[in-house]
N, C-alpha and C positions, 0 to 999 in steps of 0.2 A: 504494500500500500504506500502508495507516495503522494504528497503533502507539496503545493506550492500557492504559492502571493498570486492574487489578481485584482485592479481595482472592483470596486462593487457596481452594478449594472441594473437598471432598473429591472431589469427581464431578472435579478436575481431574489426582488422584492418578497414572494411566496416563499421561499427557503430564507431570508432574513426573517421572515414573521415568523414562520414556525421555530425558529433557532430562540428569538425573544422571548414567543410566550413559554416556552420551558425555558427559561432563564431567569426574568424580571416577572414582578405582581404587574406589572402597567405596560403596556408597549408604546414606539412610535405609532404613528399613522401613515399609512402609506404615501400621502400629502407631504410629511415633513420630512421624509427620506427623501421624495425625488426633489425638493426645497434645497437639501444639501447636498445633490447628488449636479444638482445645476448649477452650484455655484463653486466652481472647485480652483476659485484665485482664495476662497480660505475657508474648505472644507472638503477635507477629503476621506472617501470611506475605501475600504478594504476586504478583501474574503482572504479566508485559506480554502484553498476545495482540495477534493481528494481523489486519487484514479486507482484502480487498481493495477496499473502496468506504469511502465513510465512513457507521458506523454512524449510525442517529436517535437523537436524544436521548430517543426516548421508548419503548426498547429494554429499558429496563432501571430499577428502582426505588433499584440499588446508590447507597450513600452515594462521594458525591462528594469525591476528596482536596481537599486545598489546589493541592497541582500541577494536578489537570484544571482547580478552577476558576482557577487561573492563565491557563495555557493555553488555557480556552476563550474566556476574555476575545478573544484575540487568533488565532479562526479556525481553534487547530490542530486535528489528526489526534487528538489525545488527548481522548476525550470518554468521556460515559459509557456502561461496558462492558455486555453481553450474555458469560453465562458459557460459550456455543454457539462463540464463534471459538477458533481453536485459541491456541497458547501459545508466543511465542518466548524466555520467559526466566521465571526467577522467584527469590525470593530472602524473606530472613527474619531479624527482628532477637528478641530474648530485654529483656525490662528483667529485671536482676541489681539489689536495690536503685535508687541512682538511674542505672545507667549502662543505658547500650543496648547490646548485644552480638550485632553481626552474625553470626549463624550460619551462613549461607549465600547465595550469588547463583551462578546457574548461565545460561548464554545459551543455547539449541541452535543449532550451528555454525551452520547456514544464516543467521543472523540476526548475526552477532557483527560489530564493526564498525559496527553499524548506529544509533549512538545506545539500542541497548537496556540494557548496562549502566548507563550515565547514568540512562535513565528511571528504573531499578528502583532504584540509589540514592538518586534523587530522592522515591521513596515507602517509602522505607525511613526519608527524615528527614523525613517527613509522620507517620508512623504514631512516628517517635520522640517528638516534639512529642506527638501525643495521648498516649504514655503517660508524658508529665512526665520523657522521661531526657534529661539534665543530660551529659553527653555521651554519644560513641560509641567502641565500643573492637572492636576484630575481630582474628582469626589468621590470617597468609597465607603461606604456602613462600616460601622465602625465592629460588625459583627464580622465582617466578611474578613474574617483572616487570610484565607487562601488567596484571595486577591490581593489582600496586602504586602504579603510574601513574594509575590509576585512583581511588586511596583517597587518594594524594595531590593529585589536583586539587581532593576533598571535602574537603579539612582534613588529613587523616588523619596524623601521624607516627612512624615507627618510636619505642619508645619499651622495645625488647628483644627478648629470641628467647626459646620455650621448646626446649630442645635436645630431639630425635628425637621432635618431638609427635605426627610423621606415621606411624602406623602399620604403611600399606604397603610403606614405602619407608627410613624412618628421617630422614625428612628434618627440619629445624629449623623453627620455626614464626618468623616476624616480626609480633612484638605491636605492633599501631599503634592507636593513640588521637588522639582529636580533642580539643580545646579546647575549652570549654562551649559548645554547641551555643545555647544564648539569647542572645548575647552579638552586640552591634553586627555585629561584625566576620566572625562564621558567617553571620547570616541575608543580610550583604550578599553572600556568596560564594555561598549557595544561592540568592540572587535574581537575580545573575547569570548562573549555568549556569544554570538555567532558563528563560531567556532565551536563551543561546547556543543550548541542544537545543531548542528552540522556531523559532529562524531555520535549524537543522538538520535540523528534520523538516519543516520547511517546503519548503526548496530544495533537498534531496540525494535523490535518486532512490533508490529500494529495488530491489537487484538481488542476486533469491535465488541460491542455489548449485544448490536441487533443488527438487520439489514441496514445499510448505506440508505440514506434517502434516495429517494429518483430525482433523476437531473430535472429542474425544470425544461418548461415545453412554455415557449411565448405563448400567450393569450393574441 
C-alpha cells in the first residue's frame, strides 16, 4: 500500500465529508470548502490518498511538493498523484498576514497510525513555505493529546488556551505556535522527519482495519 500528497479537488468533496464526520462532532459545508479551495493566494488544502501498487509517474501533470520531490529522490511510495485513488486523510492551512494557521487535519480511522498525519503535516509546511508564512500557529482540545504529540514533534508549543472555543462541547482550545519556520533550526527538524517517514513508509507494512473507500466518481 503506498501513500502520496495531492492538492485537494472539489471532485474530492464526498470523501472529505465522510473523513470529517468520523472525525469532528460538526463538519465544514460543502460551501466553505470550495470558498477555500478558490482562493489559494492564502488557502490551501491537501489529501494523502492511497493505491494499492505504486502509481506511474506519468499519471498525473499535478505540480510536484518539495516532500514528493524529496522522497522520490530516495525510491519512496510518495510520488506523483492521480486524483482517481481514494483519500486517507486530509488537512488545510489559512496565511493570516504572515503566519500560517492550520485549520484542519483529519485521518479516516482505517489509516490513522499509519505515518498519515506526519505526511499531511509535512505538506502542510510545503505549501506554508510557498505562501511566504513566517510561522505556524493552530487550535487543538486541550483533551486531544494525540494531536498534540503530534504538533509537538513539528515545533509546535503551547503558547495558551482560548477558554470554551469548542462549541459542541464547551471545551478549551490549546493555542500552539511554532518558531519561525525559515530558520536553521525548523528546516533541520523538517529535514529530519522526512527522512524518519521516508524509512517508515518504506519498512512498516500497511495493515487496514476494513475495505479502502471507493474512489470517488464526479457527480
Amino acid at each position: 500500500m503506498y501513500f502520496f500528497i495531492d492538492h485537494m479537488h472539489v471532485d474530492d468533496l464526498p470523501e472529505v465529508h465522510r473523513i470529517d464526520a468520523q472525525s469532528f462532532p460538526y463538519q465544514w459545508s460543502t460551501a466553505t470548502y470550495i470558498n477555500e479551495l478558490s482562493a489559494p493566494q492564502h488557502s490551501r488544502y491537501v489529501v494523502v490518498r492511497v493505491s494499492p501498487h505504486l502509481p506511474g509517474s506519468s499519471v498525473s501533470n499535478a505540480p510536484v511538493s518539495r516532500l514528493q520531490r524529496f522522497l522520490n529522490r530516495w525510491r519512496t511510495p510518495v510520488v506523483a498523484p492521480t486524483p482517481r485513488f481514494p483519500i486517507a486523510g486530509h488537512a488545510g492551512i489559512w496565511l493570516s498576514l504572515d503566519d500560517g494557521h492550520i485549520t484542519t487535519i483529519a485521518v479516516h480511522p482505517d489509516y490513522r497510525r499509519q505515518g498519515v498525519g506526519e505526511l499531511l503535516m509535512l505538506g502542510l509546511i510545503d505549501q506554508a513555505y510557498d505562501l511566504n508564512a513566517q510561522q505556524l500557529t493552530l487550535e487543538v482540545r486541550v483533551s486531544n493529546i494525540a494531536a498534540q504529540n503530534l504538533y509537538v514533534k513539528f515545533g509546535f508549543r503551547h503558547q495558551g488556551e482560548r477558554k470554551r472555543y469548542y462549541t459542541d462541547n464547551g471545551e478549551d482550545a490549546s493555542i500552539m505556535w511554532t518558531d519561525g519556520i525559515h530558520s536553521a533550526d525548523f528546516r533541520e527538524r523538517v529535514r529530519q522527519l522526512r527522512q524518519q517517514l521516508y524509512r517508515r513508509l518504506q519498512t512498516t507494512p500497511v495493515v487496514l482495519a476494513a475495505t479502502p473507500p471507493a474512489p470517488v466518481t464526479p457527480q
